[in-house]
PDBQT receptor file of N, H, CA, C and O in Angstrom, charges set to zero:
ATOM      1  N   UNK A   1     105.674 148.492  46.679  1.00  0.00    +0.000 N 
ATOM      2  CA  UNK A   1     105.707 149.527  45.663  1.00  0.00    +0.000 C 
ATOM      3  C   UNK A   1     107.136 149.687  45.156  1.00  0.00    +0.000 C 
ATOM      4  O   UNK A   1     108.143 149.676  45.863  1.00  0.00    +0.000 OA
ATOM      5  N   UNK A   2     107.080 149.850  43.711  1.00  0.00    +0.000 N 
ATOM      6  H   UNK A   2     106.261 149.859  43.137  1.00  0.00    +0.000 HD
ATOM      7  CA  UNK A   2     108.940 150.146  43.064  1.00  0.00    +0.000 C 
ATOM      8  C   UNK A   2     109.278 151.600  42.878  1.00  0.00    +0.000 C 
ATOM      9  O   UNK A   2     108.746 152.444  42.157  1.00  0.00    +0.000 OA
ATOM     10  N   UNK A   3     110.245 151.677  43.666  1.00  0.00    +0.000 N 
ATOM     11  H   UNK A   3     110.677 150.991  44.251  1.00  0.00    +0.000 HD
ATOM     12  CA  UNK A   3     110.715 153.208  43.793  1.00  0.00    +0.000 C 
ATOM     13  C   UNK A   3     112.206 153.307  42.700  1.00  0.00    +0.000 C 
ATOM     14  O   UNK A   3     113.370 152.961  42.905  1.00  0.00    +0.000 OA
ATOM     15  N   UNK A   4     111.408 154.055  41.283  1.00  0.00    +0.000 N 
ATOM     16  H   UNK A   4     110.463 154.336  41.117  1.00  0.00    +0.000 HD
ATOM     17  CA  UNK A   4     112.939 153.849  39.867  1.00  0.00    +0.000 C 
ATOM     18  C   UNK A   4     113.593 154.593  40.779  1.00  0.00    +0.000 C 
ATOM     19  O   UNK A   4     114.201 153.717  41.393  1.00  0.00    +0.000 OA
ATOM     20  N   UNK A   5     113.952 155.870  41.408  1.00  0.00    +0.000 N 
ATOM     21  H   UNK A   5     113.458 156.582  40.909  1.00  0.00    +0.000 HD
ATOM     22  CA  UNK A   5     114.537 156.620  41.864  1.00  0.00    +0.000 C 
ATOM     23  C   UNK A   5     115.684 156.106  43.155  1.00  0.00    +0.000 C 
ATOM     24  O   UNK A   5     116.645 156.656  43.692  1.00  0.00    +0.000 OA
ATOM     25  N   UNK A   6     114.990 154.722  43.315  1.00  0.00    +0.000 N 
ATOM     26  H   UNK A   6     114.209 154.275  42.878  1.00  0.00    +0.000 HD
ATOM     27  CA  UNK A   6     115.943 153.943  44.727  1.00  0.00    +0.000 C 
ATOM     28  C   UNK A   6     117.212 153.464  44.743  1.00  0.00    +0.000 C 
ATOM     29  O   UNK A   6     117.509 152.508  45.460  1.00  0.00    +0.000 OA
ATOM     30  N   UNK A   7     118.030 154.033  44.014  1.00  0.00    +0.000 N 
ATOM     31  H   UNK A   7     117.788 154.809  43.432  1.00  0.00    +0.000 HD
ATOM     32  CA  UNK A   7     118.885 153.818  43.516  1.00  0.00    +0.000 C 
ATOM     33  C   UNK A   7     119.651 154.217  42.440  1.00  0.00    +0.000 C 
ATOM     34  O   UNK A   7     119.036 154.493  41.410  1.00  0.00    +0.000 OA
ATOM     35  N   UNK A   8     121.530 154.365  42.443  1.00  0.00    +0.000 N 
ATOM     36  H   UNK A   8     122.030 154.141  43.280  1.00  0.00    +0.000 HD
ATOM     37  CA  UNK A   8     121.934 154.731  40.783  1.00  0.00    +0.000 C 
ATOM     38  C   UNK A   8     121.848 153.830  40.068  1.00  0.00    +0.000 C 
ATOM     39  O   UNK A   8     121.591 152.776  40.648  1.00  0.00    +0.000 OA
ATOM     40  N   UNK A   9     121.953 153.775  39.038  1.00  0.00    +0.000 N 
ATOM     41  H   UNK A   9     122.162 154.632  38.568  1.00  0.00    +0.000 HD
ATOM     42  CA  UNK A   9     122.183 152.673  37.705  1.00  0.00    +0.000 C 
ATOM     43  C   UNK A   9     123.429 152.201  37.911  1.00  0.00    +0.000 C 
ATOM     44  O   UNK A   9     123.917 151.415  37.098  1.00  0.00    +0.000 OA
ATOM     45  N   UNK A  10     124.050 152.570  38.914  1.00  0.00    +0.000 N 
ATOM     46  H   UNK A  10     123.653 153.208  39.574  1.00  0.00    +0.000 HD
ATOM     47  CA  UNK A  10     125.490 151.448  38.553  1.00  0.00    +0.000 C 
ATOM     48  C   UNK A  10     124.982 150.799  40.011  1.00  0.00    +0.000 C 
ATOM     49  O   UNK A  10     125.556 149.769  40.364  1.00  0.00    +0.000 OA
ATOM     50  N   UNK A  11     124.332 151.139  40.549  1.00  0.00    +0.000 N 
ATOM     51  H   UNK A  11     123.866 151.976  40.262  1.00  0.00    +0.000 HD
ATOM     52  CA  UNK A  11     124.217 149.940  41.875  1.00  0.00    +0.000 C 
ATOM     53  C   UNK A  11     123.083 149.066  41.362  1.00  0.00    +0.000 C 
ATOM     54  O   UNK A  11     122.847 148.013  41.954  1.00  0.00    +0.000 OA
ATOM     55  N   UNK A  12     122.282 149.467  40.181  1.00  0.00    +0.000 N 
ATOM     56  H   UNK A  12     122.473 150.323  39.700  1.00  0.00    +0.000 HD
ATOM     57  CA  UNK A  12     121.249 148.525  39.585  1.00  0.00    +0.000 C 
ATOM     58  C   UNK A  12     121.801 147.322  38.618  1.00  0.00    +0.000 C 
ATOM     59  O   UNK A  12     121.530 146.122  38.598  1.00  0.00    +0.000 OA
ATOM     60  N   UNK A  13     122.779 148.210  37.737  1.00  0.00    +0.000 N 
ATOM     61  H   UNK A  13     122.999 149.186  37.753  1.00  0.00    +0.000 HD
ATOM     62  CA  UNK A  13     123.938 147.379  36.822  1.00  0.00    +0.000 C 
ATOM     63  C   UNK A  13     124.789 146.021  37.717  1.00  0.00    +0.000 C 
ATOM     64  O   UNK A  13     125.054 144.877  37.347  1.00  0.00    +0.000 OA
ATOM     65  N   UNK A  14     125.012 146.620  38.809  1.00  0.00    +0.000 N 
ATOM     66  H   UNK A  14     124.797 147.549  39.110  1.00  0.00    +0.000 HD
ATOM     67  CA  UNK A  14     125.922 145.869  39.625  1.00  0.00    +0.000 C 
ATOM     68  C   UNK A  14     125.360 144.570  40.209  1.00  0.00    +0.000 C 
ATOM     69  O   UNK A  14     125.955 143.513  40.416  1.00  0.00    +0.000 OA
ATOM     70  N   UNK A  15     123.891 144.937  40.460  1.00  0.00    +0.000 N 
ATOM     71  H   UNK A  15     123.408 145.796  40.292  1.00  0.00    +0.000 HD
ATOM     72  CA  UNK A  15     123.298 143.746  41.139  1.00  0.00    +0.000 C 
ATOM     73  C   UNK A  15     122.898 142.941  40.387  1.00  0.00    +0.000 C 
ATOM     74  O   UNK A  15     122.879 141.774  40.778  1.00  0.00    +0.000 OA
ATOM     75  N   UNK A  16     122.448 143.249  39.078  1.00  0.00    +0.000 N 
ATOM     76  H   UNK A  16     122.464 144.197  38.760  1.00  0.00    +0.000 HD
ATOM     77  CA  UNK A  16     121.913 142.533  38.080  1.00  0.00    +0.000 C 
ATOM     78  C   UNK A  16     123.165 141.588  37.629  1.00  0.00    +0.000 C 
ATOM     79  O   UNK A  16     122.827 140.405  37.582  1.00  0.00    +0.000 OA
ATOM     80  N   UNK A  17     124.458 141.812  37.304  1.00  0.00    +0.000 N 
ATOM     81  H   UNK A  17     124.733 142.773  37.342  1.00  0.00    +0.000 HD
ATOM     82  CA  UNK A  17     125.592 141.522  36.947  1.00  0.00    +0.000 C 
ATOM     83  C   UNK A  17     126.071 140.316  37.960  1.00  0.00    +0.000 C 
ATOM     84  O   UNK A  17     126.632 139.282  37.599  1.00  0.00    +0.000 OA
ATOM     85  N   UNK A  18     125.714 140.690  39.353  1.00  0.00    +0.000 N 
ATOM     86  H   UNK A  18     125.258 141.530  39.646  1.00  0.00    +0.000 HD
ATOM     87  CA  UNK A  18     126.001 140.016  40.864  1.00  0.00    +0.000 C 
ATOM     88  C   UNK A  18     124.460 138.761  40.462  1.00  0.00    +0.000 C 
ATOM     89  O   UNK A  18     124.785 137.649  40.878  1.00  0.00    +0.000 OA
ATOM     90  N   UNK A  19     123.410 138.736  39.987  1.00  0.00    +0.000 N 
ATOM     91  H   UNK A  19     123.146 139.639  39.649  1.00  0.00    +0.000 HD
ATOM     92  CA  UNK A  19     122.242 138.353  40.584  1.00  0.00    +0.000 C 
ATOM     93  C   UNK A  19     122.533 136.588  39.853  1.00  0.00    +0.000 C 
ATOM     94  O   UNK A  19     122.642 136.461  38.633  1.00  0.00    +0.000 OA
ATOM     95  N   UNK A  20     122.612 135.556  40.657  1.00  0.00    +0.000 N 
ATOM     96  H   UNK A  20     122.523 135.660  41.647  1.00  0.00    +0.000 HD
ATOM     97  CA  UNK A  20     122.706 134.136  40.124  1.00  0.00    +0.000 C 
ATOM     98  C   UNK A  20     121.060 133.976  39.106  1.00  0.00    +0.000 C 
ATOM     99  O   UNK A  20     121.088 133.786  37.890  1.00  0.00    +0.000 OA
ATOM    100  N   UNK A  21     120.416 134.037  39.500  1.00  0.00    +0.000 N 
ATOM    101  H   UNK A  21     120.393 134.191  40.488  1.00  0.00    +0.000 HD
ATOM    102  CA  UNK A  21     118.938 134.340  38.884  1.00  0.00    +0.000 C 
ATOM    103  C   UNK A  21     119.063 134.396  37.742  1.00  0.00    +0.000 C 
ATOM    104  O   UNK A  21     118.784 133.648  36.805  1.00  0.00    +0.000 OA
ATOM    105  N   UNK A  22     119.497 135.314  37.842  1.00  0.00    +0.000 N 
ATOM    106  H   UNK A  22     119.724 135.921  38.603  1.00  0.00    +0.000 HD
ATOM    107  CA  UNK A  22     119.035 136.337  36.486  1.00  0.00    +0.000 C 
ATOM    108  C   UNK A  22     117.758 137.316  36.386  1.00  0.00    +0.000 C 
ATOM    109  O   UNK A  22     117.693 138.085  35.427  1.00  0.00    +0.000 OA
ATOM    110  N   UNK A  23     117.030 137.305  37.087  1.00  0.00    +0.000 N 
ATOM    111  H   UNK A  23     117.084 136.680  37.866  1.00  0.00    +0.000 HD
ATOM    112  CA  UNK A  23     116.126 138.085  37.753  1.00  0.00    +0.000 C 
ATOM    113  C   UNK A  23     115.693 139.345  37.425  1.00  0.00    +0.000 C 
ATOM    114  O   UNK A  23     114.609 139.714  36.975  1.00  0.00    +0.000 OA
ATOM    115  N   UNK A  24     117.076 140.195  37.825  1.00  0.00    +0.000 N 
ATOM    116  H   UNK A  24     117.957 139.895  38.191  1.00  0.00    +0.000 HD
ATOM    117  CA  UNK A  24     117.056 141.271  37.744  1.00  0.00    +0.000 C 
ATOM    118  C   UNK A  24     117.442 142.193  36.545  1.00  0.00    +0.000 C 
ATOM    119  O   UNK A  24     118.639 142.255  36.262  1.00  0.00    +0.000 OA
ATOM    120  N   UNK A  25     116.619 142.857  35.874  1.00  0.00    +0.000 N 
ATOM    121  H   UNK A  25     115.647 142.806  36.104  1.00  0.00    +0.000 HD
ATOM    122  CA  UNK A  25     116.644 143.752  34.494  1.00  0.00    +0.000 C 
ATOM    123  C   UNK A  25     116.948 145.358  35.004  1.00  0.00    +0.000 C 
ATOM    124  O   UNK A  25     116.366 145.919  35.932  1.00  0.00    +0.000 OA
ATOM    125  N   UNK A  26     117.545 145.682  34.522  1.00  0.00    +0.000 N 
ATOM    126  H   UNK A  26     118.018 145.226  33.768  1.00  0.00    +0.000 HD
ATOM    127  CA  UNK A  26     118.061 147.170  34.846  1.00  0.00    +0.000 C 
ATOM    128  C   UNK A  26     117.088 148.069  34.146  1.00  0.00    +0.000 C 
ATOM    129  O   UNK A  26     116.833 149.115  34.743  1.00  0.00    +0.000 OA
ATOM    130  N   UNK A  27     116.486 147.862  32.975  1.00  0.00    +0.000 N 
ATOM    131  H   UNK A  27     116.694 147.012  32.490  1.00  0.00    +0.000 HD
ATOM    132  CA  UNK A  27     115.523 149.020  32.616  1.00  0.00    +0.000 C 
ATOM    133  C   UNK A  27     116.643 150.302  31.932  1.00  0.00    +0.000 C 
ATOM    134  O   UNK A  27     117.737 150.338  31.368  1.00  0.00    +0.000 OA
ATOM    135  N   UNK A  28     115.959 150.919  32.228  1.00  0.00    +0.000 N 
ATOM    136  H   UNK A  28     115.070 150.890  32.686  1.00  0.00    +0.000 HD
ATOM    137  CA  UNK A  28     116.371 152.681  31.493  1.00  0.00    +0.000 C 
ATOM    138  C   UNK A  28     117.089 152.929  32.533  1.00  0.00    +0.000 C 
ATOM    139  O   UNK A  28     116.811 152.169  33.460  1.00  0.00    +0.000 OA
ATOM    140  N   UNK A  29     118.132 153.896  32.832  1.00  0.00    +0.000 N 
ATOM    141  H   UNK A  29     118.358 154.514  32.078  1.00  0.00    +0.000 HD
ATOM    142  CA  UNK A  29     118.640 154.875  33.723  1.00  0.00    +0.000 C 
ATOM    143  C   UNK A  29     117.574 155.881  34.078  1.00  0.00    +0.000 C 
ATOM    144  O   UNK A  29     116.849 156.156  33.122  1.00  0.00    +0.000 OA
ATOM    145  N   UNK A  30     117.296 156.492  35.189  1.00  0.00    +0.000 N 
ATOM    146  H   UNK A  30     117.885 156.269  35.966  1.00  0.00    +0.000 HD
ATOM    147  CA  UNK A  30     116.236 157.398  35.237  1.00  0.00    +0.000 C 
ATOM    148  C   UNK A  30     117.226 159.008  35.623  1.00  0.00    +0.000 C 
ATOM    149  O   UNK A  30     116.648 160.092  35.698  1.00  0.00    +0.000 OA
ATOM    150  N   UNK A  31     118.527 158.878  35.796  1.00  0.00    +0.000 N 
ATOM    151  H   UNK A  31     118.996 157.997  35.734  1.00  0.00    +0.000 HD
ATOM    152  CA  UNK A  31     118.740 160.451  36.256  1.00  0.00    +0.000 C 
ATOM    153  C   UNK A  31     120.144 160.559  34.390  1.00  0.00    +0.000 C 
ATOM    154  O   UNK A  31     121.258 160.048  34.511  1.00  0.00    +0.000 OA
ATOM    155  N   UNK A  32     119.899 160.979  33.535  1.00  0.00    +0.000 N 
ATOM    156  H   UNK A  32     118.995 161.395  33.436  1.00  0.00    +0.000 HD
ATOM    157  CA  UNK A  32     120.603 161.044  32.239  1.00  0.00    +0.000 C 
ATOM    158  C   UNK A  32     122.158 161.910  32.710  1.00  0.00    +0.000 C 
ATOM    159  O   UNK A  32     123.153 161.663  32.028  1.00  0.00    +0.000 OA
ATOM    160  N   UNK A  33     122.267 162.810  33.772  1.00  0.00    +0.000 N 
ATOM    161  H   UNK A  33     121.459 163.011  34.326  1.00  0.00    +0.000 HD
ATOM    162  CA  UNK A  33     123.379 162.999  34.194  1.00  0.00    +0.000 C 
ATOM    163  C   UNK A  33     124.325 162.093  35.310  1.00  0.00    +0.000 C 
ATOM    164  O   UNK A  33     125.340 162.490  35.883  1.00  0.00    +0.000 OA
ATOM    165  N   UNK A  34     123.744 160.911  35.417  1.00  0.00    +0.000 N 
ATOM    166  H   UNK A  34     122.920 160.589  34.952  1.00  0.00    +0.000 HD
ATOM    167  CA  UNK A  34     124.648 159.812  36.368  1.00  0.00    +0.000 C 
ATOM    168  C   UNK A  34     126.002 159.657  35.475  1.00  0.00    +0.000 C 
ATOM    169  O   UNK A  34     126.056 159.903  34.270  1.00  0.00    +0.000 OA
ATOM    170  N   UNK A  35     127.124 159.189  36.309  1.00  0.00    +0.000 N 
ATOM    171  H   UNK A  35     127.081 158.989  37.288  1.00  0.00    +0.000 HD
ATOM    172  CA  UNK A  35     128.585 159.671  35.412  1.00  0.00    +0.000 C 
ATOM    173  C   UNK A  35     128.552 158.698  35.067  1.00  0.00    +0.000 C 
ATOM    174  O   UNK A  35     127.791 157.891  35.600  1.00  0.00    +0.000 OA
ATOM    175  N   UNK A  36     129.609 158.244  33.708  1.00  0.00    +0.000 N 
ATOM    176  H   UNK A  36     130.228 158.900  33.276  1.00  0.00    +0.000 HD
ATOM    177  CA  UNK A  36     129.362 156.891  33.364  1.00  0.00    +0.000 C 
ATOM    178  C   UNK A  36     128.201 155.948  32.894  1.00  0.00    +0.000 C 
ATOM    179  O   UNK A  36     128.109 154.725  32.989  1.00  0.00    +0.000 OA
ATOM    180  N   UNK A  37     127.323 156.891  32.347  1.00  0.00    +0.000 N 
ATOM    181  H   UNK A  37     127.398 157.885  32.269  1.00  0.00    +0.000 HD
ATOM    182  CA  UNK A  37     126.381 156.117  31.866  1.00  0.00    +0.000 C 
ATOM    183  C   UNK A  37     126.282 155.295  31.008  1.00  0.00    +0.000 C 
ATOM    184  O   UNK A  37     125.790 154.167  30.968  1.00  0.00    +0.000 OA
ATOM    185  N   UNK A  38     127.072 156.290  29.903  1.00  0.00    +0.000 N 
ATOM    186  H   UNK A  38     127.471 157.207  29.936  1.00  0.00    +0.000 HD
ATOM    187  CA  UNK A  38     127.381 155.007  28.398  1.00  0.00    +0.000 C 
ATOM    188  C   UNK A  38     127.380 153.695  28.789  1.00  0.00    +0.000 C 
ATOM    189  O   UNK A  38     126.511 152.856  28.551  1.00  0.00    +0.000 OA
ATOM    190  N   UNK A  39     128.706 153.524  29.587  1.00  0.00    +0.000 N 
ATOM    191  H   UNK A  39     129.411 154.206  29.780  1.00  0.00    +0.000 HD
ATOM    192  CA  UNK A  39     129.522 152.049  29.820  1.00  0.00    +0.000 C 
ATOM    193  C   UNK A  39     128.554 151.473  30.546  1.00  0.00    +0.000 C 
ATOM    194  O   UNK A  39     128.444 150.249  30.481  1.00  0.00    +0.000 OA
ATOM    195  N   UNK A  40     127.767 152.150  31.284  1.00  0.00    +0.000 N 
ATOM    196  H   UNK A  40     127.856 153.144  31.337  1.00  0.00    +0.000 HD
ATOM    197  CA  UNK A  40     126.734 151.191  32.143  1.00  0.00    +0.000 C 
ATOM    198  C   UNK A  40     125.557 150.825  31.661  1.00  0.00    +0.000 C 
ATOM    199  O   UNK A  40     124.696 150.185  32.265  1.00  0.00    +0.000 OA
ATOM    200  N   UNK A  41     125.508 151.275  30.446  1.00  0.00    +0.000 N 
ATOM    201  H   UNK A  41     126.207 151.795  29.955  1.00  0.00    +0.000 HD
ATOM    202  CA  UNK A  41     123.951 151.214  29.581  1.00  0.00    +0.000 C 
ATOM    203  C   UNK A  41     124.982 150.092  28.779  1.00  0.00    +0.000 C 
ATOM    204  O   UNK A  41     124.022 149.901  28.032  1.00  0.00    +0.000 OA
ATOM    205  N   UNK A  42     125.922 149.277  28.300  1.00  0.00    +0.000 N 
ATOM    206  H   UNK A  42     126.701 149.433  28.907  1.00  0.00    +0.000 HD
ATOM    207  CA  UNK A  42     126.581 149.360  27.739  1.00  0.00    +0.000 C 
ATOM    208  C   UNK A  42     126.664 147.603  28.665  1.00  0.00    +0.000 C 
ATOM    209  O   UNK A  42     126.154 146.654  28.070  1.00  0.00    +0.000 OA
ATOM    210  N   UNK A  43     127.169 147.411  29.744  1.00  0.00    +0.000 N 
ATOM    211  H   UNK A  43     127.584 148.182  30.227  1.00  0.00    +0.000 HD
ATOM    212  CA  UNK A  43     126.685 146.612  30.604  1.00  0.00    +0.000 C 
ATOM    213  C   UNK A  43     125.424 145.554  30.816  1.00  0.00    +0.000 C 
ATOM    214  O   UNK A  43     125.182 144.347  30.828  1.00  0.00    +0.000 OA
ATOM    215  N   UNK A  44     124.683 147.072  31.002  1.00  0.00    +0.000 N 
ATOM    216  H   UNK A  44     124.880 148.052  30.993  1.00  0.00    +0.000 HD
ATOM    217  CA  UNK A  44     123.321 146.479  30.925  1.00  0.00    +0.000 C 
ATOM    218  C   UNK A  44     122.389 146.567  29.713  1.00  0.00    +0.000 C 
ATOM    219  O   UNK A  44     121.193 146.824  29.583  1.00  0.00    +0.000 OA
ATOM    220  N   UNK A  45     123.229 146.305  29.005  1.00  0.00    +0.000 N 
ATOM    221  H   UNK A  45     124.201 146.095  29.110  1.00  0.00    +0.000 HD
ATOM    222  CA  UNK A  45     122.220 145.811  27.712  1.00  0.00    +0.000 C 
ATOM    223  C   UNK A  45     121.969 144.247  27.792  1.00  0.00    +0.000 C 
ATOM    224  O   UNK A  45     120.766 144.005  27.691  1.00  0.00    +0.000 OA
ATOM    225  N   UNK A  46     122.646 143.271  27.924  1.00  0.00    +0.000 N 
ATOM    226  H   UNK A  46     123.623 143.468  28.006  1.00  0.00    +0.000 HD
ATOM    227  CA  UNK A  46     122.724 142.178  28.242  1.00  0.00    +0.000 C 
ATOM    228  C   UNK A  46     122.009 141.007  29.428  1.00  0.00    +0.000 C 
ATOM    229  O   UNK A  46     122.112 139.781  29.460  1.00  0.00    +0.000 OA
ATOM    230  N   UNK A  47     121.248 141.982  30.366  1.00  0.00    +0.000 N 
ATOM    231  H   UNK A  47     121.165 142.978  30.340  1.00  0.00    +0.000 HD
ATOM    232  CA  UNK A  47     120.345 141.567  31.216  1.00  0.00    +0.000 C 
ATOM    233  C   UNK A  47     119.151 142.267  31.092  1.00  0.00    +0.000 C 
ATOM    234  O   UNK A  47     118.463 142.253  32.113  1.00  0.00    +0.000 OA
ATOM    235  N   UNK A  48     118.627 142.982  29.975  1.00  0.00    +0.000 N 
ATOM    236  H   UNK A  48     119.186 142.994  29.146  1.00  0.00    +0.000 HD
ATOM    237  CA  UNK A  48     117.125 143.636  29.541  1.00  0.00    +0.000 C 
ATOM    238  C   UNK A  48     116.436 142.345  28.777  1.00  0.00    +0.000 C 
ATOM    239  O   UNK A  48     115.302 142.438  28.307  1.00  0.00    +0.000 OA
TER     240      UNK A  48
């Protein structure tokens, strides 16, 4: 089962960024007050 909540978006950003694959898609942010979101939506535009 996928738990969106299992994690922040910069440890989702990070792995996706880290992932040789390519695999991994970051999706939406799910908490809109995580700090740094811009730059990390911003990041992860590029692996959606």
């Amino acid at each position: 089962m996928i738990n969106p909540t299992g994690g922040a978006f910069k440890d989702i950003v990070r792995a996706a960024e880290k992932c040789t694959a390519g695999c991994l898609h970051p999706g939406t942010p799910f908490n809109p007050d995580e700090p740094g979101l811009e730059k990390l939506v911003q990041r992860a535009a590029k692996y959606q």
